[in-house]
N, C-alpha and C positions, 0 to 999 in steps of 0.2 A: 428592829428599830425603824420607828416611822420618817421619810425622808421628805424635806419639802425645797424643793430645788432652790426656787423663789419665795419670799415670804415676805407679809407687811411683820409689824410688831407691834402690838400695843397691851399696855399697864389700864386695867380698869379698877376702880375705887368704886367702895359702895361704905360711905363712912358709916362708922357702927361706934359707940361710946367705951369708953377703957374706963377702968377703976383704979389702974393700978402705974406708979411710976413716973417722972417727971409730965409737965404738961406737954410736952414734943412730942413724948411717948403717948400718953393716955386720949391724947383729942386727935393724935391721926390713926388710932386703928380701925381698920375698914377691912368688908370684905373683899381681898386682893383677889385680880387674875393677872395672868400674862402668859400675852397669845401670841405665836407667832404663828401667821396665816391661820389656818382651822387646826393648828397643832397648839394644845394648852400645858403649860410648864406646871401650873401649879395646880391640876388633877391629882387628888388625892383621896385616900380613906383615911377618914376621921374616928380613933376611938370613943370622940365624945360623943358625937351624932350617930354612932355606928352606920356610917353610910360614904358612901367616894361621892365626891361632888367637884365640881372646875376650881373654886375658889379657896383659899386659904385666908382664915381670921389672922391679918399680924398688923405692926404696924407698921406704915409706911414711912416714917421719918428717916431710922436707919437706912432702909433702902436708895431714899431720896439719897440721903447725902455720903452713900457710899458711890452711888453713879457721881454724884458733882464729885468729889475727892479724887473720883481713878477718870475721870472724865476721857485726860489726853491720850493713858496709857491705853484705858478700855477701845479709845477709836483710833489708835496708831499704832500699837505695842504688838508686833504679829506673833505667833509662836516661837518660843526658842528651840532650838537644834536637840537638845537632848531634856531630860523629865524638867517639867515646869520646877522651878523650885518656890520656897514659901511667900516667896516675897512679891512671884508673879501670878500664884495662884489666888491670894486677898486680892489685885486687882485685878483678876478677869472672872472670878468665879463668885457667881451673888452669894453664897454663904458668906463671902466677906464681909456681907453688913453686918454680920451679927447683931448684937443689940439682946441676946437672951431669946431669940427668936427662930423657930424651926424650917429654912428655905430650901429654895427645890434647888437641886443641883442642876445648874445649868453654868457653864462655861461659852463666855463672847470672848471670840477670836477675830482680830481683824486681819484680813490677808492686804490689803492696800487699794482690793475694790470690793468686796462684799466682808460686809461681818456675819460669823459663821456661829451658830448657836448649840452645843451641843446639849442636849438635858438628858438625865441618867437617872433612872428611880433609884428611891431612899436602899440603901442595904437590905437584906432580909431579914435578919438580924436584927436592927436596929429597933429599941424597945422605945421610939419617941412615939408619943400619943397620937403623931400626923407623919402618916409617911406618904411620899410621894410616889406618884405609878409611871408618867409620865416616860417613852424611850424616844428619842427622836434629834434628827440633825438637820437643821433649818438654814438658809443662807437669807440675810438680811441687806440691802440695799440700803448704804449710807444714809440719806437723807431718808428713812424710812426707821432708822432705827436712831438719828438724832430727833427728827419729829417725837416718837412716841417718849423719850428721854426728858426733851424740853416739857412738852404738854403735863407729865407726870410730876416731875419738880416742881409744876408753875402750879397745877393742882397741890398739892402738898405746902405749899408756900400761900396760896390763898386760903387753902381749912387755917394754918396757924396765925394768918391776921386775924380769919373772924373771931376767933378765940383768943385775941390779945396776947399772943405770942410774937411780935413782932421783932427781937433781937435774939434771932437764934444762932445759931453755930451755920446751920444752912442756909439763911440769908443771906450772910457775910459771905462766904464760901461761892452763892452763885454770884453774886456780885461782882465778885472778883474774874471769877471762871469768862460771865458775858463778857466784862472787858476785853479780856486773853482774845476770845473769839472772835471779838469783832474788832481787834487790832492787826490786820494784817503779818507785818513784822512777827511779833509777839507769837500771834500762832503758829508761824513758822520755825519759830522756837521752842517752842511749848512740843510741834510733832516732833523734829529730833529729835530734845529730850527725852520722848517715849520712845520714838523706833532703838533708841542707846539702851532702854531700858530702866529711866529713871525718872522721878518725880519731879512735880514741875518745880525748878530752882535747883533740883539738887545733879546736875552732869556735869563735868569735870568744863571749866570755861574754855583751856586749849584745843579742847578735841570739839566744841560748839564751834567758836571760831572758826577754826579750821575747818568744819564742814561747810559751813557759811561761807565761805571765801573759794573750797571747791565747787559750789552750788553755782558760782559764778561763770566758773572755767565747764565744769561739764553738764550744767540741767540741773533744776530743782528736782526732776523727778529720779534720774539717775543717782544723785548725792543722798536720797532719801533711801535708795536702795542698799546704798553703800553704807549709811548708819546701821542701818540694820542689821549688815555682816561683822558693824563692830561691836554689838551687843555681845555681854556676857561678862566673864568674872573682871577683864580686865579689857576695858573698852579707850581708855588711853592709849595704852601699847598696839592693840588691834590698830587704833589711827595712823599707831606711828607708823606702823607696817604695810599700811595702804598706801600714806603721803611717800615712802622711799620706795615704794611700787613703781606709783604712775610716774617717778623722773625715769625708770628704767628704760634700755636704750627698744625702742620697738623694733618690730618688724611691719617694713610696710607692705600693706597690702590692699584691698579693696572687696567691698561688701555688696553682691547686688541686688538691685530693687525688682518689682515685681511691677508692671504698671498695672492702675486699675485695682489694687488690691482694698479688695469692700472691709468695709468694718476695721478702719485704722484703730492701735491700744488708746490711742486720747479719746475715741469716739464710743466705746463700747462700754463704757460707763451710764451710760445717758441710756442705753437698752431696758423694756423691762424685763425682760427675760433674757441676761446676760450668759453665754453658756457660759461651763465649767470652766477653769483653768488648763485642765488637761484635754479636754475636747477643742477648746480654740487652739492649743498646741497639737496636737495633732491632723486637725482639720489644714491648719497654716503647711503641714510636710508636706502634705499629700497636694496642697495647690503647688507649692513651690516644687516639688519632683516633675509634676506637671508640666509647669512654666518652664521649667531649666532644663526640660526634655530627659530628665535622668531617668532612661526606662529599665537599669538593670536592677536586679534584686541589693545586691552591695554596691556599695560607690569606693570605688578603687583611690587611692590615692591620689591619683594624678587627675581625677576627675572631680574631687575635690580642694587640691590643689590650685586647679586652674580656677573654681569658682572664686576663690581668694584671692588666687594674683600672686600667690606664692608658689615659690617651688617644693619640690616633693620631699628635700629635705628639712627643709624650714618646720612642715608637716611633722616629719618624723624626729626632730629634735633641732630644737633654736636658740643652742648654748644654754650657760647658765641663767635656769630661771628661778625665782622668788619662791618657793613651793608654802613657804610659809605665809604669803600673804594670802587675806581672808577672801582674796575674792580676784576672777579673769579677769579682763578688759581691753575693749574695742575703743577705739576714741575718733571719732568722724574729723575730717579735715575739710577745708574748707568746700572741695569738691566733696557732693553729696555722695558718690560709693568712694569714695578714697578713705583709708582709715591707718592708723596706727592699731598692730597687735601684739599683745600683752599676753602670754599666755601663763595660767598660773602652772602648768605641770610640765614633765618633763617626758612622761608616759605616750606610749605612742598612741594608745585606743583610747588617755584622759584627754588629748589633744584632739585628736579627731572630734572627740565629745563636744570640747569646749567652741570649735571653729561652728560645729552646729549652733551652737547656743545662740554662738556671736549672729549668724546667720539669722537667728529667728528674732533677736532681739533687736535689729536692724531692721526686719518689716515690722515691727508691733510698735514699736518705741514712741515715745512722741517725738515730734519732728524737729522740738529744739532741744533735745540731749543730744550734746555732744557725744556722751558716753556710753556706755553699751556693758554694765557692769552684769558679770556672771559669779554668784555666789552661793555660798550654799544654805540662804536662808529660803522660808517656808512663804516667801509673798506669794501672790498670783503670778507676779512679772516671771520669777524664778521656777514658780509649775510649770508656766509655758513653757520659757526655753528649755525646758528638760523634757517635754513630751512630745513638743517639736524636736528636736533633736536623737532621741529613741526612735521615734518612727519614720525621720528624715535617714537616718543610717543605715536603720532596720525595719520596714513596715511589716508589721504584723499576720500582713498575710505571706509575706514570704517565709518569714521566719517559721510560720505552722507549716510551710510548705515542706520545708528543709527537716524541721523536726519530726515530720509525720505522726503526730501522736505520742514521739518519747519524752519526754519530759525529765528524764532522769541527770541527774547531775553531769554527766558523763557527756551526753548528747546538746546541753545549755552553755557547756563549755566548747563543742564542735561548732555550735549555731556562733557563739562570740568571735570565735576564731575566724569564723568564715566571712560575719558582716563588720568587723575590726570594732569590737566596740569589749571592754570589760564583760566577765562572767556575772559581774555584778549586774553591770547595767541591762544586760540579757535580763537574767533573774527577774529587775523592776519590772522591766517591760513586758514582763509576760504577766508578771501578779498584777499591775497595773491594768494589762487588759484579761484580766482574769481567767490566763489561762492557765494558771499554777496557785496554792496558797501564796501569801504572803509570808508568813509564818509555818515552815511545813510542820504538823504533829510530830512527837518524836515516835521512834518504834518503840514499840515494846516488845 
C-alpha cells in the first residue's frame, strides 16, 4: 500500500454529456478523478475501454451532495473504538453517494488535525464493469481537503445553472451548509454534534448543552475531546458519567512544564509537514526524560511521584475511583503547574499510564484548556498522549535492551513487570515500534 505522509486533494471534472436519468444526473457526468498528492483514488481498469486509466466516467451530483450531507461528520467525526457500523460507514466512505454508480473505495477519517484517506482496490471477485486498483493511505491537511470540497461543489453547482437546473436538492443543502459555517456559534454546534456521532440537528439537546457550558469551565478544545469519548450507542449516559466524574473529590497535585518547548499542539497545525501523531509523542518523551534529567531505564515510583507532587501512595491507589467513566482527567488551577487529578483506574501500571498521559497532555495542550482529558478515543490529541507515555515509562531502546532479542510472551510480560507498565501496553509498544506483529499469525 502506497503511503503519502502529507497530501494536497483535489476532485477534477472533465464534463462529458449523459443520456440517461434525471437532469442532475445526466448534465453532470464527467470524466471524474481524485487525487491525493500524486496518489489517484480513482485508477482503474475499465471493461469497456479494455484499458486502466486515472479517471472514472460517473456523475458528479451524487458525489457532490453526499460530501454537502455528511459535511460536519466527514470533517469532525473521528473513528469509533470498535468496527465502524452502517451508519458511520455512509458517512465517511464515498461509496455513500451511491446514486447507481460504481466508486473507489476510499474511507475520510478525521483525527482533529489531519484528515486521513484510506483507498482500497475493488475486490477480486467483484464482476462490476470498473473496478478500481488504487492501494494507498494519504494524510490530508484540513484546509486542503475543505478547499478541494468547496471548489468541487461550487463546480457542480455552476455546470447545473448553465443547464437551468437551478432548484436542486444540492443548492438548498449548500445554502444552508455555508450559513452553519460561517456562523460561528452554529458551527460549534454542528462539530459536537459530529464528534457525539450524529447529524446535524439530530444529538440529544442535554448532553449539547451540557458540553456547551463544560466548554466554558474547561477549553473549547478539551470539551471537543471529551465528546468524542461520549460517542457511541448511548452518548447521554456516557455524559452523564463524565459530568458526576469531574465533581469527584481530586487529588491535588501539579504538572510540570518544560521551558522553551518548540512546536506548542496550538502551533503545529499551521506546519506543512506536520509529523505523525505518534512520532511527536514520542519525540515529546524523550525531550522531556531529557529535561527532567530522568536517566534510568524505568522510572520508579517515587521518581514519578515526585514529578506530580503526589505521594507514592496516591500512585498506587487513590481510594474509590469512577472506573466507569469514559475518560482520565487533569484540570489546571489557577497556577499554571498546579492541577487537580482525576484518575479513571484503580490499577497500579493503568495509573502510572494515565499520570504519563496527564504529563504529555500538559506540554501539548493549548494554553487555554483548563482540562487535560485522557480517553480512549482514536484523535491525534489521544495518539500522542499514549506514545508519549509508552516511551516516557519505557523507551524503546531500553526495552530491546532487557529483551535481547526474546520477544516471546514470557519475556513481554518480564519487560512489563520491570518498567511497571501492562503486558498490554508492552505488547503496543513494541508492535507500534515494530518490533513484533501486531496481530501474531496463529500456529499451525
Amino acid at each position: 500500500m502506497g503511503v503519502a505522509v502529507t497530501a494536497g486533494m483535489s476532485i477534477i471534472l472533465e464534463w462529458d454529456a449523459g443520456e440517461f436519468g434525471p437532469v442532475e444526473i445526466r448534465s453532470t457526468m464527467a470524466q471524474l478523478r481524485i487525487d491525493f498528492g500524486e496518489l489517484t483514488a480513482t485508477r482503474a481498469e475499465d471493461d469497456w475501454s479494455q484499458s486502466v486509466h486515472s479517471w472514472a466516467r460517473l456523475s458528479a451530483y451524487p458525489l457532490a451532495l453526499w460530501f454537502a450531507s455528511s459535511w460536519w461528520r466527514l470533517r469532525w467525526e473521528s473513528a469509533p473504538l470498535g468496527r465502524p457500523n452502517a451508519a458511520w460507514r455512509m458517512a465517511h466512505e464515498i461509496a455513500g453517494a451511491g446514486g447507481g454508480f460504481v466508486w473507489p473505495t476510499v474511507r475520510l477519517t478525521p483525527d482533529g488535525e489531519m484528515m486521513e484517506a484510506v483507498c482500497s482496490p475493488s475486490p477480486q471477485n467483484v464482476r462490476e464493469p470498473l473496478r478500481y486498483l488504487a492501494s494507498f493511505t494519504a494524510r490530508v491537511l484540513p484546509p486542503s481537503y475543505e478547499r478541494a470540497i468547496d471548489d468541487f461543489i461550487a463546480s457542480v453547482l455552476e455546470r447545473l445553472d448553465v443547464v437551468g437546473a437551478r432548484d436542486t436538492e444540492l443548492h438548498a443543502l449548500w445554502q444552508d451548509l455555508w450559513g452553519e459555517r460561517t456562523d460561528p456559534p452554529m458551527a460549534r454546534l454542528r462539530q459536537l454534534e459530529a464528534r457525539l456521532g450524529f447529524e446535524p440537528g439530530e444529538a440529544p439537546e442535554t448532553v449539547l448543552t451540557g458540553l456547551q457550558a463544560l466548554s466554558v469551565e474547561g477549553g473549547s478544545a478539551a470539551v471537543a475531546e471529551v465528546a468524542t469519548s461520549c460517542a457511541g450507542d448511548d452518548p447521554s449516559e456516557a455524559f452523564s458519567r463524565v459530568a458526576q466524574f469531574v465533581r469527584s473529590k481530586p487529588i491535588r497535585g501539579r504538572l510540570p512544564s518544560i521551558d522553551g518547548l518548540a512546536m506548542p499542539d496550538d502551533q503545529a497545525g499551521t506546519l506543512k509537514e506536520p509529523p505523525l501523531p505518534w512520532e511527536r509523542g514520542r519525540s515529546l518523551a524523550r525531550t522531556a526524560r531529557k529535561y527532567w534529567n530522568i536517566s534510568s531505564e524505568s522510572i520508579e515510583d517515587h521518581a514519578l511521584s515526585e514529578l506530580l507532587g503526589i505521594s507514592q501512595s496516591r500512585l498506587r491507589y487513590g481510594g474509590p475511583i469512577n472506573e466507569s467513566a469514559p475518560l482520565g482527567l487533569a484540570m489546571r488551577r489557577t497556577s499554571v503547574e498546579r492541577v487537580d487529578l482525576l484518575f479513571r483506574t484503580r490499577r497500579h501500571t493503568g495509573r502510572r499510564f494515565e499520570a504519563a498521559r496527564f504529563l504529555a497532555d500538559h506540554l501539548m495542550a493549548p494554553s487555554d484548556d483548563r482540562w487535560l482529558p485522557a480517553t480512549d478515543a482514536r484523535t491525534a490529541r489521544q495518539q500522542k498522549q499514549r506514545a508519549f507515555a509508552a516511551e516516557f515509562l519505557c523507551p524503546i531502546h531500553a526495552v530491546e535492551s532487557f529483551l535481547n532479542e526474546d520477544y516471546s510472551q514470557e519475556a513481554i510480560e518480564r519487560a512489563a513487570e520491570h518498567f511497571g507498565v501492562s503486558p498490554l501496553t508492552m505488547r503496543s509498544h513494541l508492535a507500534n515500534n515494530d518490533r513484533i506483529e501486531r496481530f501474531p499469525r496463529p500456529r499451525l
